[in-house]
C-alpha positions in Angstrom: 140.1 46.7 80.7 137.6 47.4 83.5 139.8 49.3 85.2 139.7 51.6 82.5 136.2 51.6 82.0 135.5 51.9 86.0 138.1 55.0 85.9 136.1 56.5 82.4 132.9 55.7 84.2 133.8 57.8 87.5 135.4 60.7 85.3 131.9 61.0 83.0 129.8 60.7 85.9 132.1 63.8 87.5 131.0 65.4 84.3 127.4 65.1 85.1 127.4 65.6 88.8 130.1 68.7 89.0 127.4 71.2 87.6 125.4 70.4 90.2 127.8 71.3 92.7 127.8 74.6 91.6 124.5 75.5 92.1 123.8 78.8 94.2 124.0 78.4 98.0 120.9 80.6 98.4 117.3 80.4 96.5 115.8 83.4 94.9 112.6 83.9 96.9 109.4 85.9 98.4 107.4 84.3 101.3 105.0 85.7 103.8 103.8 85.3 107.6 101.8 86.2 109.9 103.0 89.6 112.2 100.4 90.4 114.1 96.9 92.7 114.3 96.0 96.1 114.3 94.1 97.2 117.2 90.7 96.7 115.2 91.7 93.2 114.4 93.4 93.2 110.8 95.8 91.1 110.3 99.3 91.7 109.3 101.5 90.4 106.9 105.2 90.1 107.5 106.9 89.2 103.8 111.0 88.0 103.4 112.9 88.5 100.3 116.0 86.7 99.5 118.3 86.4 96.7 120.9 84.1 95.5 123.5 86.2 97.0 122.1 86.0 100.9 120.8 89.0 101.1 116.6 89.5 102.9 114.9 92.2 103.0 112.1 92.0 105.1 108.7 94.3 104.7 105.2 94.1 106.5 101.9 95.7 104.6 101.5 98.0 107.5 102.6 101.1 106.7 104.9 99.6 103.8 107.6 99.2 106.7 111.3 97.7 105.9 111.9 95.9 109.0 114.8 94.4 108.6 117.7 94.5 105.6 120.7 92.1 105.6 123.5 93.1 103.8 126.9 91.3 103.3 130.5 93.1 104.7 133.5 92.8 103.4 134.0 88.7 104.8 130.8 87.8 103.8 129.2 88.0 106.8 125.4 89.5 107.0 124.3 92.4 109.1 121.2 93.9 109.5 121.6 97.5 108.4 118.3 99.3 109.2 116.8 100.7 112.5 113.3 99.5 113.7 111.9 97.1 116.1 111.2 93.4 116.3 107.6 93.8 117.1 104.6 95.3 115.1 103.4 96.7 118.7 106.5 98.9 118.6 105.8 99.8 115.0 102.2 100.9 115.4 103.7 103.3 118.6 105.3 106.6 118.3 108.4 106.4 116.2 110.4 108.5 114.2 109.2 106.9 110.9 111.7 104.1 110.7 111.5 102.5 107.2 107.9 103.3 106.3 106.2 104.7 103.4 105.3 108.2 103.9 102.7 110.6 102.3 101.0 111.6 100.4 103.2 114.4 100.8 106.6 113.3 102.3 108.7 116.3 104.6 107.4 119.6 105.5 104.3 122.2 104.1 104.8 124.9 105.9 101.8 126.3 107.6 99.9 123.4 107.2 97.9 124.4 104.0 98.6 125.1 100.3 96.4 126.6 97.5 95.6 124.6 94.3 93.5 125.8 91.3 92.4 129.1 94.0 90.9 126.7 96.6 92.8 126.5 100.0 93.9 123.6 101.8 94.1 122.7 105.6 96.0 120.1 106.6 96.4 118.9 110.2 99.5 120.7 112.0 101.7 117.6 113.4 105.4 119.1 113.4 104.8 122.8 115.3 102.9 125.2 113.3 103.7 122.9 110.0 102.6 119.6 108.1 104.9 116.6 108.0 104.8 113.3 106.3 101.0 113.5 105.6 99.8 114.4 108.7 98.2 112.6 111.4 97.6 109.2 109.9 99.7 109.4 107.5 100.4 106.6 104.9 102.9 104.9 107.3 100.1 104.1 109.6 97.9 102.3 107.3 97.4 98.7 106.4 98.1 98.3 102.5 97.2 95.7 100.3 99.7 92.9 99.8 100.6 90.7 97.4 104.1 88.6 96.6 105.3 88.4 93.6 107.8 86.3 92.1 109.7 86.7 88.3 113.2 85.5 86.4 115.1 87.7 88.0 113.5 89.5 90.9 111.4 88.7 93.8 109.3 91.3 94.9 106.1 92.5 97.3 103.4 95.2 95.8 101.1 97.3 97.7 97.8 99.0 97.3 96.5 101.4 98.9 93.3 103.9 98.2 93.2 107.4 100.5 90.0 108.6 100.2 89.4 112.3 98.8 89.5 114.5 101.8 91.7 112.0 104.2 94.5 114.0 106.2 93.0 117.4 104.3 94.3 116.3 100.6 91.9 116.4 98.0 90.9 113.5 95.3 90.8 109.7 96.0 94.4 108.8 95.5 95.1 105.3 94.2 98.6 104.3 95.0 100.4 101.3 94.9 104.1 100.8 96.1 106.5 97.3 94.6 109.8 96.6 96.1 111.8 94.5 94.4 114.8 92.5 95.0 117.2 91.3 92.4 120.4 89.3 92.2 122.5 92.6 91.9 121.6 93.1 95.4 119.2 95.7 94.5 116.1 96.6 96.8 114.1 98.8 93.6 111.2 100.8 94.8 108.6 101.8 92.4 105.8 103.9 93.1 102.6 104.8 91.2 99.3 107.1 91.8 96.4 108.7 90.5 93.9 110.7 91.6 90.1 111.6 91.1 90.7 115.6 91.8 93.8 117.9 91.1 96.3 116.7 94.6 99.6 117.3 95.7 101.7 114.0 95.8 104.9 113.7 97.1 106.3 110.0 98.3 109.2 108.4 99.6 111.0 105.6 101.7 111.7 106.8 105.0 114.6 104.3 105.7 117.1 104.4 109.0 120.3 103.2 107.8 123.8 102.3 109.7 125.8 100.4 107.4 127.8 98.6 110.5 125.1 97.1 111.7 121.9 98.7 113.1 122.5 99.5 117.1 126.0 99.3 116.9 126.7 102.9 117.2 126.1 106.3 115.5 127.1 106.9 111.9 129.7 109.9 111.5 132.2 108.3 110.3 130.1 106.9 107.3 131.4 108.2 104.2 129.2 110.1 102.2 128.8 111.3 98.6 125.7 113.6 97.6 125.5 114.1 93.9 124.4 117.6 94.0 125.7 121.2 93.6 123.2 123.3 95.6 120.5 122.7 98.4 117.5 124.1 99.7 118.4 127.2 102.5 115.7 126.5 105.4 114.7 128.9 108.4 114.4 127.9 112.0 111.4 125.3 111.0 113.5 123.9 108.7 111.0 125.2 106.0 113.0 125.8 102.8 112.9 129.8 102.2 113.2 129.7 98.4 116.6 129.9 98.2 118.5 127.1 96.4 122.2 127.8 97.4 125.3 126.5 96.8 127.1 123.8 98.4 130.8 125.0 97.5 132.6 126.4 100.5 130.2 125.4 103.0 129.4 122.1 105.4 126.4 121.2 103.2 129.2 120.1 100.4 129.5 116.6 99.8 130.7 115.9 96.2 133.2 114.0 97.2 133.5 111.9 99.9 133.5 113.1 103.2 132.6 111.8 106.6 128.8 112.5 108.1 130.4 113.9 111.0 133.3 115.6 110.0 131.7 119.0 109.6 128.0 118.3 111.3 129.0 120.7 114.8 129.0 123.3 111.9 125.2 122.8 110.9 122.6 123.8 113.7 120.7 120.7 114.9 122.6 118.3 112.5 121.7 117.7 108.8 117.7 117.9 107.5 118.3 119.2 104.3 117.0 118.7 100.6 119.8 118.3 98.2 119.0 119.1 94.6 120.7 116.4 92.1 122.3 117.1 89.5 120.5 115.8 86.7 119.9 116.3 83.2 116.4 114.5 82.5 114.4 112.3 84.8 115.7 108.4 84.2 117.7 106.7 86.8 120.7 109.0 88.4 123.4 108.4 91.2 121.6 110.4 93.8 124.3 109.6 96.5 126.9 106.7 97.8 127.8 105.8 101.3 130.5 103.9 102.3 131.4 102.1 106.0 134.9 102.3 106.7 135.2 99.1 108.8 132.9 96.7 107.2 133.2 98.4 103.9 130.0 98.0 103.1 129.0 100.5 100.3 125.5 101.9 99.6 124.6 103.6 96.5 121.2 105.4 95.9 119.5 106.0 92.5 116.3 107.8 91.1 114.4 109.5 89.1 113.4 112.3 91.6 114.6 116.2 91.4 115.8 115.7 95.2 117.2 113.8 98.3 116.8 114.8 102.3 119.2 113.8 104.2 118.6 113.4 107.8 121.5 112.4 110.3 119.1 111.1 113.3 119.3 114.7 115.1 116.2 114.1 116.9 117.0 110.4 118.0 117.8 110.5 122.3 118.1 107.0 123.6 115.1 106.6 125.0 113.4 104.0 121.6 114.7 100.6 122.4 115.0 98.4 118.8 115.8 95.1 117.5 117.4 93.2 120.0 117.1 95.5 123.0 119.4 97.8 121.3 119.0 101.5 122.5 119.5 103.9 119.2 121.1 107.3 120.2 121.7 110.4 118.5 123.0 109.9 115.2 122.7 106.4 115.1 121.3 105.9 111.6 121.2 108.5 108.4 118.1 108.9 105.9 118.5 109.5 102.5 115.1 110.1 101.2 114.2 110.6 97.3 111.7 113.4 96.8 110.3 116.2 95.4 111.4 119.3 97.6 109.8 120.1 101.0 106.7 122.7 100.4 106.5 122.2 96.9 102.9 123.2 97.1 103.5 126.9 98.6 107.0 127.4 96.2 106.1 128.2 92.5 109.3 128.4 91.6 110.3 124.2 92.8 109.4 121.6 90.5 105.5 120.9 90.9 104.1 118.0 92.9 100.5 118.5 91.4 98.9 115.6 89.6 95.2 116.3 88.2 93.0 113.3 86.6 94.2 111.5 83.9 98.0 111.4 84.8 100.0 109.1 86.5 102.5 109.7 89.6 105.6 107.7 88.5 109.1 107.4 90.2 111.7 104.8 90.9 114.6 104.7 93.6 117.3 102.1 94.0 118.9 101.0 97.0 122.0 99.4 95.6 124.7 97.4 98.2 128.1 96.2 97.5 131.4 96.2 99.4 134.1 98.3 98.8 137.7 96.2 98.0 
């Protein structure tokens, strides 16, 4: 009879214990620390993200920079799929805008100056004759306000930041603040806000270096690509959009269904760095574009609410940056796929308008979503 009541005993303590077994290998969570100074002393912030599933994102408050994004393959195993450096010294020198925030008008304004309400404005001229990526100083040189934040099913790290009226040229004190999220779906959800004092031009996106087998490990033309979009923007030699929205059929630019990055890039002069306009009906959450990595099979899908997506293939990328782990990053070694409003917005009547006046709000939301391909 105690035999019976020793086996029971074992069998309803199993009960008890098993659920524990089964709890998740990884802990949803947000922490934060220390990643260095600006050269007038600030100090900077250096937040990781993780969710149940493995996967970190890492972001520092300077210039709302994604440092680092670890993404599972088709084993399991994690790779860090984003270009940049290990060092805030790196990030703070002249780089190609890897994983920052940029505005407040992201791409090209051709001339440097737009009109708004009959006034003219001059911005500084830091791409030849033209305006890119707000200028100078643009908002992926500043230190933002920082704050983790931490809910049922997301983790997440919001920034602030407040560009005075009449910084880089723009008129109006813009308020803007920038959350990215991380959830269990192994989404990295960007959500951006602004407003404004005066009438302004606003135009914001994630400027994110991605190679899907691993950052450093080689370019990215074999990537499989999908751009949900039936026409892009026709640009001149300054890769200034002319007005023309064209279509994609019949042409390298077409990549409604999969197709490799490189398969038909000798065909477009210096590479891709073209605005793609999505097919859409209203503005909630669409499949802007999926990418796939043949070896690791690591799939990428991107969703927004924006009229448009640049892609940019690294054309201007030589070998001579150095990134995380010594790792030299060569021509065509990562791909951006940035969610916008359409390059010169502000000098194109006929694209949809990037103004925001007093009283309104500067909404949009983009999704980075991962998986692996079976």
């Amino acid at each position: 009879m105690k035999g019976i009541f020793f086996i029971v005993s074992i069998f309803i303590i199993g009960i008890v214990i098993m659920p524990g077994c089964q709890k998740k290998e990884h802990a949803m969570e947000v922490t934060q620390e220390k990643f260095g100074a600006t050269s007038d002393g600030q100090e900077v912030t250096l937040y990781t993200m993780k969710n149940e599933n493995g996967m970190v994102v890492k972001i520092t408050n300077y210039g709302g920079i994604v440092t680092e994004l670890w993404v599972p393959d088709k084993g399991g195993v994690l790779g860090d799929v984003v270009l940049g450096f290990n060092n805030l010294t790196d990030y703070m020198g002249d780089h190609p805008y890897f994983g920052c925030i940029v505005g407040r008008y992201a791409n090209r304004i051709a001339g440097g100056k737009f009109k708004l309400d009959g006034k003219e404005y001059t911005l500084a001229k830091n791409n030849g004759n033209n305006h890119l990526h707000g200028g100078m100083k643009g908002f992926d040189k500043v230190l933002w306000k920082s704050s983790k934040q931490s809910g049922r099913d997301s983790v997440a790290v919001r920034l602030q930041y407040e560009s005075n009226d009449g910084e880089e040229g723009y008129p109006g004190k813009l308020s803007v603040s920038v959350t990215y999220a991380l959830n269990n779906k192994n989404e990295l959800r960007i959500h951006y806000e602004a407003t404004t004092s005066k009438p302004t031009v606003v135009n914001l996106t994630h400027h994110g270096y991605f190679n899907l087998a691993g950052a450093g490990s080689g370019d990215v033309l074999k990537h499989e690509l999908m751009i949900n979009a039936q026409q892009y923007a026709v640009v001149n030699e300054e890769l200034i959009p002319t007005g023309e929205l064209r279509s994609v059929e019949g042409t390298p630019m077409d990549f409604r269904s999969p197709c490799p990055i490189g398969k038909r890039i000798e065909m477009v002069e210096g590479g891709y760095d073209h605005n793609y306009i999505l097919n859409r009906e209203d503005v909630s959450l669409t499949l802007a574009a999926r990418v796939t990595e043949p070896v690791s099979k690591r799939v990428m899908e991107v969703w927004t609410t924006e009229p448009g997506i640049q892609l940019y293939t690294g054309n201007f990328l030589d070998g001579s940056l150095k990134g995380k782990g010594g790792k030299v990053y060569g021509k065509h070694y990562g791909f951006c796929l940035e969610t916008q409003h359409f390059p010169d917005s502000p000098n194109q009547p006929d694209f949809p308008s990037v103004i925001l006046r007093p009283g309104e709000t500067y909404m949009q939301l983009t999704v980075y979503k991962f998986s692996v391909e079976q």
